[in-house]
PAVO-15293 format. One record per residue (C-alpha): residue in one letter; x, y negated, z negated. Coordinates in steps of 0.2 Angstrom, whole numbers, plus 2048, in hexadecimal, padded with zeros to 3 digits. Layout:
<nodes>
AXYZ;...
</nodes>
This chain:
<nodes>
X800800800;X8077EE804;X80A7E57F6;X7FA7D97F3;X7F77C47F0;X7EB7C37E5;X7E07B87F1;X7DD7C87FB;X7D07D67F9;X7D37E67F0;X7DB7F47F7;X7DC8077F3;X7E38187FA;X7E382B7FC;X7EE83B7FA;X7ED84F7FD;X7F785F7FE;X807860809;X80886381A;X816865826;X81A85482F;X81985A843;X82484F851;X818840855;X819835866;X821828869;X818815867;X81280F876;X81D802880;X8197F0879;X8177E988B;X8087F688D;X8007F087D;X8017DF884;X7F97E3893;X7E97E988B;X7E77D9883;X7DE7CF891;X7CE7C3893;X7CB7BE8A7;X7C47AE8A7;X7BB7A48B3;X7BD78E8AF;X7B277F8B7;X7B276E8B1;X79E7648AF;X7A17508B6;X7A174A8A7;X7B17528A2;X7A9763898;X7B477189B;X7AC78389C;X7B479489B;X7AB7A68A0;X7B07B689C;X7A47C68A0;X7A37D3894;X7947E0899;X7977EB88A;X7877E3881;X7797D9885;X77F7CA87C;X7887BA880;X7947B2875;X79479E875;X7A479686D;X7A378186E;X7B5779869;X7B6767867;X7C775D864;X7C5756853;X7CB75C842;X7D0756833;X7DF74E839;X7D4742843;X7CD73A833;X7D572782E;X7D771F81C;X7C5721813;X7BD72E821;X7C473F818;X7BA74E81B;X7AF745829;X7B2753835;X7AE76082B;X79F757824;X79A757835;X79C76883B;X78E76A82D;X78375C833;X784762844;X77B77283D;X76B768838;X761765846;X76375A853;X75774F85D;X74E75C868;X74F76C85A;X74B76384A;X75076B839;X75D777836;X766781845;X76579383B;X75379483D;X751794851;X76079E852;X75C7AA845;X74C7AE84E;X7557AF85D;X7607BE859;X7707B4854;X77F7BB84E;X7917B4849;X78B7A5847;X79479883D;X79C789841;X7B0782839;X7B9777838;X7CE774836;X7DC766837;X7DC76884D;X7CA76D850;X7B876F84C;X7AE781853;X79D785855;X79979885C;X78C7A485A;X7887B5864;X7787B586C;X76B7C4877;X76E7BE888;X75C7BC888;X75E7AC87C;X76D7A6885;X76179688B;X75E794879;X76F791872;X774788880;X76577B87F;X769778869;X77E77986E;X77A76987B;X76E761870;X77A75F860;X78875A86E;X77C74E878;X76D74A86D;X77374B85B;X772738851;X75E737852;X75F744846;X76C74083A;X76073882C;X76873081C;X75F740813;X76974C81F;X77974381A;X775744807;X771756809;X77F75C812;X78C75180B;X78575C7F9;X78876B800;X79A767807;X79E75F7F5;X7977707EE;X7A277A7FB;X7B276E7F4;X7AE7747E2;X7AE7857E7;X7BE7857EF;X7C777B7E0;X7BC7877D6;X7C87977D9;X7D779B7D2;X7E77917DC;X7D97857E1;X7E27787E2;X7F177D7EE;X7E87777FE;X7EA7667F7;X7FD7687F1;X8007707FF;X7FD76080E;X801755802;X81375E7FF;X81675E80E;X80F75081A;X81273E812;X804732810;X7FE72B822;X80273E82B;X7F2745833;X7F4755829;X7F774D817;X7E9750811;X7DC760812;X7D076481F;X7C2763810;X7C575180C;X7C47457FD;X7B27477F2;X7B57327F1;X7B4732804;X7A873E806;X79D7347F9;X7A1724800;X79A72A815;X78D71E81B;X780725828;X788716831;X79971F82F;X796731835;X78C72A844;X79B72184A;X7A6731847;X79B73C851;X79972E860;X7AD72D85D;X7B0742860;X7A374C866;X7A1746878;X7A3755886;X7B274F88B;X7BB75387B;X7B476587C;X7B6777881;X7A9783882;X7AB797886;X79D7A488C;X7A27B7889;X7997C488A;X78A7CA898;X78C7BB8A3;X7987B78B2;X79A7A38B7;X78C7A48C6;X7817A68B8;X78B7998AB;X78C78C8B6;X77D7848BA;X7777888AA;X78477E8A2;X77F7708B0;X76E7728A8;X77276F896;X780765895;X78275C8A6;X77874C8A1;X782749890;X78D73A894;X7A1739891;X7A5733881;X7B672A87D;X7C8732882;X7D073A872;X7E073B86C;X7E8744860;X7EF738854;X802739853;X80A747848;X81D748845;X82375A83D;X82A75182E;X838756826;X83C754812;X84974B80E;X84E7577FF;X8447667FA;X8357627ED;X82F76E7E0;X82176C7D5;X8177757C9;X8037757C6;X7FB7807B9;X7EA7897BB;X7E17997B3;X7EA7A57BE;X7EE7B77BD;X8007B57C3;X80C7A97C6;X80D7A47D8;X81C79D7E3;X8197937F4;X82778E7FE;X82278380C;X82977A81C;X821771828;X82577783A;X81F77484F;X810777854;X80978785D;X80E77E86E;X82077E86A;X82B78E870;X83079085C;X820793856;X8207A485E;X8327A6854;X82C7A1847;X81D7AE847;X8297BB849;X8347B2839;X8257B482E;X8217C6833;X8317CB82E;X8327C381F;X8217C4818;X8147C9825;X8177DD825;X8147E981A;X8267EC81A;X82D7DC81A;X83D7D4813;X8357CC805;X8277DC802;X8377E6803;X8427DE7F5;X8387D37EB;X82B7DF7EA;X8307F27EC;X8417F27E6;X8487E37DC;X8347E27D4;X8337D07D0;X8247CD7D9;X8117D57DB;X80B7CE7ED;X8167C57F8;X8117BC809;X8197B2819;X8117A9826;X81379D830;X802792836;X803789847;X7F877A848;X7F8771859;X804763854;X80E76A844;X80D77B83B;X81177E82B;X81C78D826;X81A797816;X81F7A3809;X8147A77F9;X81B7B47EB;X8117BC7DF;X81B7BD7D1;X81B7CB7C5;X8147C77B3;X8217C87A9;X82E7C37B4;X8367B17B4;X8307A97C4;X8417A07C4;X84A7B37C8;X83B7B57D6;X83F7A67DE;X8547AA7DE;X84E7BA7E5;X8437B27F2;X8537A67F6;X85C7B47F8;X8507BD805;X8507AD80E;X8647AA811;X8677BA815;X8597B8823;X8607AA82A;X8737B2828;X86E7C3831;X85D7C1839;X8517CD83C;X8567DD845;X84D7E1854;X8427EE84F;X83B7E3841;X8377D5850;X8317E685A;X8257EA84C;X81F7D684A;X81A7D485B;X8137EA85A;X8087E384B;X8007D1853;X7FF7D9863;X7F27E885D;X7E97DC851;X7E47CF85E;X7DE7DF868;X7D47E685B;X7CC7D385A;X7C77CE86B;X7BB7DE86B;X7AE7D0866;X7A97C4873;X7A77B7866;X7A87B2855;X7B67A784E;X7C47AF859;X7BB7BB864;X7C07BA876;X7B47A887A;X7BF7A286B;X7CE7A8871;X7CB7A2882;X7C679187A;X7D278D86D;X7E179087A;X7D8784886;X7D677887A;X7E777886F;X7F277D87F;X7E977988F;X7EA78B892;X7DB797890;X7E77A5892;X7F379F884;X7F37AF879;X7FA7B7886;X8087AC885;X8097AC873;X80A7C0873;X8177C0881;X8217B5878;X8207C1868;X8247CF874;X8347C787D;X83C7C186C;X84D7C3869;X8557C5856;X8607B885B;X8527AB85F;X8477B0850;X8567AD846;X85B79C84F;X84A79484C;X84A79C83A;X85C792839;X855782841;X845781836;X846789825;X856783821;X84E77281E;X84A76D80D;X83B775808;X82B7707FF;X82877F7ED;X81A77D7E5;X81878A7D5;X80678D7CD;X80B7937BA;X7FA79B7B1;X7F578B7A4;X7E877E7A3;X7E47787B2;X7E97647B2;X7DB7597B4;X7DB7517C7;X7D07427CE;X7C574D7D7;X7BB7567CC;X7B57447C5;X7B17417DA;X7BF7317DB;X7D27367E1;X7DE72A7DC;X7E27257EE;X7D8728800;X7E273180B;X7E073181E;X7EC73282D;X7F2720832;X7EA720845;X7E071184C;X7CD71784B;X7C6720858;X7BD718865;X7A971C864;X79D71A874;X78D712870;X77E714865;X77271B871;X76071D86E;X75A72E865;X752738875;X744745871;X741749884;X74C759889;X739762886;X73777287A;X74477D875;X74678D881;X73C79C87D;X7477AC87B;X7467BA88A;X7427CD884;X74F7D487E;X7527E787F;X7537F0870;X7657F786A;X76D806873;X77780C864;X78781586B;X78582986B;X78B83185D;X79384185D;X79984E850;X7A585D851;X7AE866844;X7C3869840;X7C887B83D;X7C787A82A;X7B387382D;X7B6860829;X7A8856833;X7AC849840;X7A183C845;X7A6833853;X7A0828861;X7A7821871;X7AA80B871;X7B4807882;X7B67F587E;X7C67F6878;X7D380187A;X7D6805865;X7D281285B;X7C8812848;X7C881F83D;X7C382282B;X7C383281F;X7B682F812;X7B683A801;X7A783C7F8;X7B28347E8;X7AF8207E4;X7B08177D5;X7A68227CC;X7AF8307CC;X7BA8287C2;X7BB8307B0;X7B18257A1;X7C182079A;X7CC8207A9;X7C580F7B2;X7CD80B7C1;X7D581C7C4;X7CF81F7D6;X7D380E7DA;X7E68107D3;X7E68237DE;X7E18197ED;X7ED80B7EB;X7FD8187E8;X7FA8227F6;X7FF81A804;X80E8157FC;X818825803;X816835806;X822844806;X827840819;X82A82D816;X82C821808;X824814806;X82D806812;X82E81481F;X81B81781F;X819805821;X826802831;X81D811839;X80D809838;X8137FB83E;X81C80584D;X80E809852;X8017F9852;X7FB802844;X7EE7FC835;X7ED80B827;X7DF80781A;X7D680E80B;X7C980A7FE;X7BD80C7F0;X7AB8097EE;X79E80F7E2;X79B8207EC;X7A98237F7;X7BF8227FA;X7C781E80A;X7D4820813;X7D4817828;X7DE813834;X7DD808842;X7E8806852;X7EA805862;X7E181586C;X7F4817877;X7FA81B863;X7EC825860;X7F883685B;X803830853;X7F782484A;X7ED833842;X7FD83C83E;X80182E833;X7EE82E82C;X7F1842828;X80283F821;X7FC834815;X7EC83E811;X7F684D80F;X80684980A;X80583B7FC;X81583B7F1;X8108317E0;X82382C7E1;X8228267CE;X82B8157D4;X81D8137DE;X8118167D0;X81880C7C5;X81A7FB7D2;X8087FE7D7;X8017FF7C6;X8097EE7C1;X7FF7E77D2;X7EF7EE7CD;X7F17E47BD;X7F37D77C4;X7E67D97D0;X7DC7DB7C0;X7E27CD7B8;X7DC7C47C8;X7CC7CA7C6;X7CB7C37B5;X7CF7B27BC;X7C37B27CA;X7B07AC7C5;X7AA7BA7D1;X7B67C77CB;X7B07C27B9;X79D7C37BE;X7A07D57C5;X7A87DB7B9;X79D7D47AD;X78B7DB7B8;X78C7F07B9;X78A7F37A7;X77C7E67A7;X7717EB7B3;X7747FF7B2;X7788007A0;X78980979A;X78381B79A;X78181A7AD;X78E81F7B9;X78D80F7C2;X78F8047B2;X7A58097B7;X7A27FD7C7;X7A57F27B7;X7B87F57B7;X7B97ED7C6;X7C97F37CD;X7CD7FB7BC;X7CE7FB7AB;X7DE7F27A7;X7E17FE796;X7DC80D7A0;X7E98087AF;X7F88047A2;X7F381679D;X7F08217AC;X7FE82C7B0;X8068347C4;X7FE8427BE;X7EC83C7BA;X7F08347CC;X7F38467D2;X7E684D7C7;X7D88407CF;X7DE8447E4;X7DD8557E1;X7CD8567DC;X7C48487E6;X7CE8447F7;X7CE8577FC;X7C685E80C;X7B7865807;X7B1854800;X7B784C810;X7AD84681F;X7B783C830;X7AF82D839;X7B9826849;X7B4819855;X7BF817864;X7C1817875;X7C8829877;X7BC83787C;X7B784386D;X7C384F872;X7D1847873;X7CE83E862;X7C884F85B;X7D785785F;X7E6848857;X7DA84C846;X7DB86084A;X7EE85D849;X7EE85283B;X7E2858830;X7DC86A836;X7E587782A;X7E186C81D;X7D9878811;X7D38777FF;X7DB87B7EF;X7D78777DC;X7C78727D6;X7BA8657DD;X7B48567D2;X7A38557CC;X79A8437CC;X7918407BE;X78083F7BF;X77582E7C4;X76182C7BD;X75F81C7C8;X7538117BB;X74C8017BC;X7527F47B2;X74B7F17A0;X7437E379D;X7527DA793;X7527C979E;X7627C0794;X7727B379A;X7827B8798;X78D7A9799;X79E7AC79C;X7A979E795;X7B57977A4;X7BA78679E;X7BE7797AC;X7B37817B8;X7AB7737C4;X7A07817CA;X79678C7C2;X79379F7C8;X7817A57C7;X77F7B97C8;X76F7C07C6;X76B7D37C7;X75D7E27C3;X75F7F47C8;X7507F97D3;X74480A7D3;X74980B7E7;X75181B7ED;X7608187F8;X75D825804;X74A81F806;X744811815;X74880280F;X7467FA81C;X7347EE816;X73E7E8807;X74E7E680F;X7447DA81D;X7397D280F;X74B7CB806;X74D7C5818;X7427B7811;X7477B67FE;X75A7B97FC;X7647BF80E;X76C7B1817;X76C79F81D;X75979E820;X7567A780C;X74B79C801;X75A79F7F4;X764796800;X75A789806;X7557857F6;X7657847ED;X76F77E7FB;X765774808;X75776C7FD;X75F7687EC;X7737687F2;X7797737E2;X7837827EA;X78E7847FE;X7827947FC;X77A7A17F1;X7707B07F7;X76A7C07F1;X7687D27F6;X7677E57F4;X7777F17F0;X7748027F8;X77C80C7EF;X77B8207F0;X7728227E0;X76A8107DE;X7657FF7E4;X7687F17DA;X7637DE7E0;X7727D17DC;X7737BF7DB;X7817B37E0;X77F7A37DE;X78E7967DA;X7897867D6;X78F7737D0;X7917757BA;X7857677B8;X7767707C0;X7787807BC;X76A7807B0;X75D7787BC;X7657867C9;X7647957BF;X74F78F7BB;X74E78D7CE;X75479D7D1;X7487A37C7;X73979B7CF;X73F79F7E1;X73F7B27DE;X72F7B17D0;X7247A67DF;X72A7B57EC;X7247C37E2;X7137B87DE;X7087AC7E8;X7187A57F4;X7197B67FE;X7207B7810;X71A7AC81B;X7167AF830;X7227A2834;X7317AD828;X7297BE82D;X72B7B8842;X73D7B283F;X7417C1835;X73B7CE83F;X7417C5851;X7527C1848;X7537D5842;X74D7DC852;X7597D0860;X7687CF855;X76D7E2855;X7797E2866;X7817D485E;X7837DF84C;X78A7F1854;X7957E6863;X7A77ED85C;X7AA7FD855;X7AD7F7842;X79C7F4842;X797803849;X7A280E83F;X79C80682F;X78980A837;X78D81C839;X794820829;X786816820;X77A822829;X78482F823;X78282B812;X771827810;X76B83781A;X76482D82A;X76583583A;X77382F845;X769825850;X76181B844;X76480A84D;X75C81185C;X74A811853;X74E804848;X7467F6855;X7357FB855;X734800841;X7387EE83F;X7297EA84C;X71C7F6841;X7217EC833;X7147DE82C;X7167D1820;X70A7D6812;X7177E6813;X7257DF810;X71D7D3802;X7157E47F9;X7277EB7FB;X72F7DF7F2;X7237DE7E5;X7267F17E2;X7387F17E0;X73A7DE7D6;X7387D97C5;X7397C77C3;X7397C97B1;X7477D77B0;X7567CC7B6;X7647CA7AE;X7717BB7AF;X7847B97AE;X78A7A77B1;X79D7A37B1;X7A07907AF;X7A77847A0;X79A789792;X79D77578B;X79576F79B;X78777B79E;X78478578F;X77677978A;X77077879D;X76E78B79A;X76478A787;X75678378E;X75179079B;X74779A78B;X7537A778F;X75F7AF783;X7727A9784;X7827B377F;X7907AA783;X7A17B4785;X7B37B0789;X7BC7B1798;X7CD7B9797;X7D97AC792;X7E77B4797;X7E57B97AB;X7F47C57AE;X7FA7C379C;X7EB7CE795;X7F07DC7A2;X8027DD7A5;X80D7EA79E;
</nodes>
């Protein structure tokens, strides 16, 4: 297992009896890799200066639209901070001719990947729509570029600018919340467009004048200064007088130009050191460095691969595998258009001085830009980008599908085609050239910021003022005139039929010692997914071994009797490789991913690992010290505190499912766990008899049957099979309480809310699942509505049911700002008791729902991640395995008074309980006049500290 930040998700492992390692095939040759990453493209320009890319896709019925425009953060002056991406959520709230929200129309239409971001270069919109509703999304995308102001009311500003100020909290919220802000800061003086973050100042937000964000959008958002792609089932004879239609009357707006940016260069290094409630101390080593146009950002790439980016990397290698001074290390190197910004980030170990990190990390560095890479570390880097964009652009859309691939290159390089630049340079580097630009750049003096676990210091945000207004130092922008608001474009395009999903054929074979494969045929991409799932997860683990499954999964890739631990890594990454594990309530994984060419040789490594796993008990012993401090995370984290707060809640702590409580373990039980309790757990849970295979890939059955034959074939079973424990799934008890977990400092307040339903898992639950459509799933949810869009507490809240094996809880999330999470808490409350009451499902949300349900599912099972996930959640529930085939027309049979009744069946309004994590000074009186019992309870005050050995 990589060595882990603790910003990232958890990750687990497996292990088996030995088998003999057989000769495996060479990689396949880089240059073929390369040339199965392509997106043919067809480009027009529109009069007034819109420029338009087509790919055709016919894989699926759908059509991805990406819209760029050319303005960012970087584009804002003194006193307009976090104008663009104020916009980018302004631009979502109607517009003259679709008035109110954009979610709702495009729900109904069948919409997927939709969302809209924002960065220093750029601002995206995108969605993912049935070709049938192509009209549809092409009318609303040239209404918010052509026919947006009438619509932007003084309440719309107030509203939004709530939420964006609620999205700032949530992010200065987490642990090493504040870094984004030291980070610009540290490194771009005052005046440079990128000193200050993309989220802005809460003064400027607060100070925006309707007068003020009409003059930024008339300033920006002009065709001209855009880029829109189309991928998917459309071919430019078919584009192109469509986007004549649409946009083809939207005037020029003014010529932009990016505001000058420098890559600045310290004049000494700078170190400072900030404190926060975090798990561990954290290192950043920071430059700033050319942007992606520049022939070193390539070098660069490869530079931070080397040192930080693999799973064998330099710094992996000696700061965390042998000289132990560190849990999680990282290296990247992010190219804007105009600068980058180069960085390291260690982890360090509790209970090591961060001082010997950092000589450690000095010394990884010197002896980088002495020696070099070698060239089968700069093979493995390009090996490694190379299969991940491939295994990306099987989506047509989404952020970086391939309309956003085609886009952003047009847009940052003038080249559509530019990733195929950018991969041809990773392939053609040269040690000496990586090391030359790793000389030229990184030798500069360097910005080191150090995050030490402490009280966090007060900073002017939280009271909504900053001490100074930052802002690039760039004349204004131009703005075309004010014209008048135009209601006359006529009603919004009605959506075509849409043919229900074809869900792809799934077939099942058997190995020679009977494990089941289930397998289906996606040609997109030339790529390979596969996943062994055990009948194990979390509750298998013993009572009073918390978190032993987890720690199994997480050692087990860490070597195997064939390789160690840095040699199964630079296989993997030989090979374009990705191996993968986890651990969920019910079931252990163990994956792998790569590119189909590697398909043998990929398995071989997934059967080694299975098969082979050595326990080596260095390994043990480093990866038990990560999982503390992943625990330790966990116990900083407001979610991390809320879940593992919730399980003994809801199921009580006699149930099975009451252990999801230890989260990623119980830190006492970890400290304690031994390499044969490791052993003890593989051999009787990750064993073939409790084994079942799922692949998606491009390969026919046979061929992918017979890599697993050889891998995984003679595997037979010894010892003795675990035993779950048994589950009565029980409806929660009427015990409505607050638990109120004291975070002190928090600007936000977490709101979770659970009960345990009566439903069984393997029932249809299809009515209640639709009818939470309505009341907690999504955007369009009268949680989120309510919470976000009406009153401005939350960036979003939502709820929903867990499907679980053996039960099916509901689950709240809803952070909010600290001096409304009473009133949000009591609204919460009345949303879900006015659902369950009088205030059932309307025809308007029963329409959108079922339309949104029925037209979206091309877009859902459109890559094979998706549809592997489907088959293996079919699986488990016992559905037959062409579920999604009927699923269509039992979403038409449906009616609202169903869905209304179902919901009222499975939901107690009165049966709820509550955890909130927030500062107990600020909201515990919010909380004591709800007529609800309060039991206010620590957080951990150490982080790391209360876990480490």
């Amino acid at each position: 297992m990589r060595a882990f930040l603790l910003i990232s998700a958890a990750a687990c492992a497996f292990a088996a009896p030995a088998f003999a390692r057989q000769a495996e095939p060479a990689p396949a040759p880089v240059a073929d890799l390369i040339k199965s990453v392509d997106i043919p493209f067809e480009a027009f320009t529109l009069d007034n200066g819109l420029r338009v890319l087509v790919h055709t896709d016919r894989k699926a019925p759908v059509v991805a639209v990406s819209v760029w425009y050319d303005v960012g953060s970087k584009h804002e002056p003194k006193g307009k901070t976090g104008f663009a991406h104020l916009f980018e959520h302004l631009m979502f709230n109607g517009s003259e001719n679709v008035p109110g929200d954009f979610f709702g129309p495009m729900r109904s239409a069948g919409a997927t990947d939709m969302n809209g971001t924002t960065s220093f270069d750029r601002t995206n919109y995108f969605e993912t729509v049935p070709k049938a509703a192509l009209d549809r999304a092409l009318f609303m995308e040239s209404d918010r570029m052509g026919h947006l102001l009438g619509a932007v009311t003084q309440g719309v500003l107030d509203e939004q600018r709530g939420v964006v100020q609620n999205e700032k909290r949530q992010g200065d919220n987490q642990p090493y919340g504040l870094v984004r802000y030291k980070m610009s800061e540290g490194l771009f003086p005052p005046g440079h467009p990128y000193h200050h973050s993309t989220i802005g100042s809460m003064a400027d937000l607060q100070a925006a004048s309707l007068a003020d964000v009409k003059t930024w959008f008339r300033s920006y958002y002009g065709p001209n200064n855009a880029v829109i792609a189309l991928a998917g089932d459309i071919d430019v004879a078919t584009a192109r007088p469509l986007m004549e239609k649409y946009f083809g009357a939207i005037p020029r707006g003014p010529e932009v130009k990016a505001p000058p940016a420098a890559v600045p260069t310290l004049p000494a290094p700078v170190a400072e050191t900030i404190h926060d409630r975090v798990a561990t101390t954290r290192i950043y080593r920071m430059w700033a460095v050319p942007g992606l146009r520049e022939g070193d950002a390539q070098l660069l790439d490869v530079a931070a691969g080397v040192l930080g980016g693999l799973a064998s990397s330099r710094l992996e290698n000696e700061l965390v595998r042998k000289g132990r001074v560190a849990v999680g290390v990282q290296a990247y190197n992010q190219s804007l258009t105009q600068v980058g910004i180069f960085g390291l980030v260690v982890d360090v170990r509790p209970g090591v001085d961060a001082a010997a990190a950092e000589r450690k990390l000095d010394a990884v560095i010197a002896d980088f830009l002495k020696t070099g890479p070698t060239a089968d570390e700069v093979r493995r880097v390009a090996t490694t980008a190379i299969s991940t964009r491939l295994a990306g652009l099987e989506a047509v859309g989404g952020g970086y599908g391939k309309a956003g691939t085609l886009a952003s290159g047009l847009l940052f390089a003038d080249d559509p085609a530019f990733y195929k630049r950018e991969l041809s340079a990773l392939a053609s580097a040269t040690p000496d050239a990586v090391r030359a630009a790793g000389v030229k750049w990184l030798s500069r003096p360097a910005y080191t910021l150090t995050v030490e676990n402490g009280q966090r210091e007060a900073y002017a945000e939280v009271g909504g003022a900053p001490a100074t207004t930052p802002g690039n130092d760039a004349a204004p922008q131009p703005a075309s005139a004010d014209g008048p608001a135009q209601g006359t474009r006529g009603t919004l395009p009605a959506v075509g039929d849409v043919r229900d999903i074809a869900f792809p054929e799934v077939e099942r074979a058997r190995l020679s010692n009977g494990i089941e494969l289930v397998y289906a045929r996606q040609s997109a991409v030339p790529v390979t997914r596969a996943v062994v799932s055990f009948d194990a997860g979390i509750i298998a683990d013993p009572a009073d071994k918390l978190g032993l499954g987890n720690l199994t999964l997480a050692v087990i890739d860490e070597g195997t009797a064939n390789r160690d631990a840095i040699a199964l890594s630079e296989a993997q990454e030989r090979l374009g490789a990705q191996l993968f594990t986890t651990n969920d309530p019910d079931r252990s994984r163990v994956g792998i991913s790569a590119p189909s060419a590697n398909l043998n040789a990929a398995v071989a490594l997934l059967g080694d690992v299975i098969r082979n796993p050595a326990f080596a008990p260095a390994e043990v012993e480093r990866v038990r010290t990560q999982t503390l401090a992943r625990i330790g995370a966990e116990m900083t984290n407001p979610a991390g505190l809320a879940q593992r707060s919730m399980p003994r809640l809801v199921y009580g702590a006699a149930s099975p499912y009451a252990r999801l409580s230890g989260g990623t373990g119980d830190p006492a039980a970890v400290k304690a766990a031994t390499r044969a309790d490791l052993i003890a757990f593989q051999q009787a849970w990750l064993r073939p008899d409790k084994a079942r295979i799922f692949v998606v890939s491009d390969r026919p059955l046979a061929e992918v049957r017979t890599a697993m034959e050889q891998a995984l074939g003679d595997w037979r079973v010894t010892g003795t099979p675990g035993t779950k424990p048994a589950v009565t799934a029980r409806k929660t008890a009427s015990d409505p309480r607050i638990v109120l977990i004291d975070r002190p400092d928090s600007p936000q307040s977490l709101i979770a809310g659970a009960q345990l339903t009566a439903l069984d898992p393997r029932a249809e639950l299809l009515p209640v699942f639709a009818a939470n459509e309505v009341l907690g799933s999504g955007f369009l949810s009268r949680i989120n509505m309510d919470l976000r869009e009406a009153k401005g507490w939350s960036y979003g809240a939502g709820g929903g049911f867990q499907r679980l094996e053996r039960a099916v809880p509901y689950t709240i999330s809803a952070p909010v700002q600290a001096d409304q999470t009473g009133p949000a808490l009591a609204s919460l409350r009345e949303q879900i008791d006015g659902f369950l009451g009088a205030k059932g499902v309307t025809p308007e949300e029963f329409k959108r729902t079922i339309d949104g349900e029925t037209r979206e599912l091309a877009g859902n099972f459109e890559t094979g991640a998706r549809v592997l996930s489907a088959m293996e959640t079919n699986d488990l529930f016992g559905r037959p395995d062409d579920y999604y085939d009927t699923i269509a027309q039992k979403y038409r049979a449906l009616t609202a008074p169903q869905l209304d009744a179902a919901a009222r069946a499975a939901l107690d309004p009165d049966s709820f309980v509550w955890v909130v994590v927030g500062d107990a000074a600020k909201v515990r009186g919010q909380l004591d006049s709800l007529g609800l019992p309060v039991e206010v309870v620590p957080a951990p005050a150490g982080g790391a500290d209360a876990t480490a050995n």
